[in-house]
N, C-alpha and C positions, 0 to 999 in steps of 0.2 A: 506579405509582411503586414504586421497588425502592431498597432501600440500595446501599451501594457494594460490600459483601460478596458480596449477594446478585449484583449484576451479574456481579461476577467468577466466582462458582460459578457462573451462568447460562451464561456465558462473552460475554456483552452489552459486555465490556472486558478487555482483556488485563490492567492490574493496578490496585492500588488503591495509594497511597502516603498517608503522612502528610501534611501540609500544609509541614513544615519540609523535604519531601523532594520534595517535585512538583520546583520549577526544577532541580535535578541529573537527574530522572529523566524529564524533559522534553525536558533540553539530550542527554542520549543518546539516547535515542531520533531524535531533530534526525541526532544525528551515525552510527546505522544509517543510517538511510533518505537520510541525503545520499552512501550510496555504491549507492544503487539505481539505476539506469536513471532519467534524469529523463524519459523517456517514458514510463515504466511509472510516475511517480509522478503527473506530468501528468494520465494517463490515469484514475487510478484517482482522483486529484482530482475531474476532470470528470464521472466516474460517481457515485462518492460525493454530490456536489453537487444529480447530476441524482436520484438516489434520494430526497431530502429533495422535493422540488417535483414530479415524477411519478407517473401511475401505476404500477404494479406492471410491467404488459405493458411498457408502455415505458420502464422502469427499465432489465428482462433485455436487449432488444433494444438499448439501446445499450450496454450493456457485451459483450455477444454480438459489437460489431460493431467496441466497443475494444480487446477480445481478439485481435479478426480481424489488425484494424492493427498491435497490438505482437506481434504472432508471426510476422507478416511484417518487420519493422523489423531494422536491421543490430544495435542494442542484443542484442535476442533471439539473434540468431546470434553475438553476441559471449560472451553471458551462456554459451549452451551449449558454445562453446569450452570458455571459463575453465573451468567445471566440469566438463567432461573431461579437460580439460589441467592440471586442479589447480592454477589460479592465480587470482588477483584476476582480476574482469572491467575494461576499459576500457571503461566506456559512452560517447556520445560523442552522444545524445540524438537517435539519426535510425536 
């Protein structure tokens, strides 16, 4: 068990908030990651998921194979558009 400081120096959490600050800094974060790729978020849902209930080997191996899928995926090839053409991506979740 670690404090919530410690996690953050650990790097175990991106940040620590006050308790009167969690719900605003909650509802942002919300509204990043609703402009991600909902296959990359999907994705990393399911991995994430599968890490709490697996082993280790079979943790890697299905993110290894989530990886495979969203880097084949039209989002991926839209994401690297955008970021060479210097604009917002249009994900479109396929």
């Amino acid at each position: 068990m670690v404090d919530a400081d410690e996690a953050r120096e650990r790097g175990l959490v991106n940040a620590v908030h006050e308790p009167d600050e969690l719900v605003d800094a909650a509802l942002d974060l919300a509204a990043v990651m609703s402009q991600k790729s909902p296959l990359a978020m999907a994705y990393a849902k399911e991995s994430v998921g599968l890490a709490l209930h697996a082993d280790y080997k079979e943790s890697l191996e299905t993110e290894g194979r989530l990886f495979s899928m969203i880097f084949a995926s039209a989002d991926q090839a839209e994401g690297m558009s955008a970021f060479i053409e210097k604009r917002d991506p249009k994900f479109i979740g396929r």
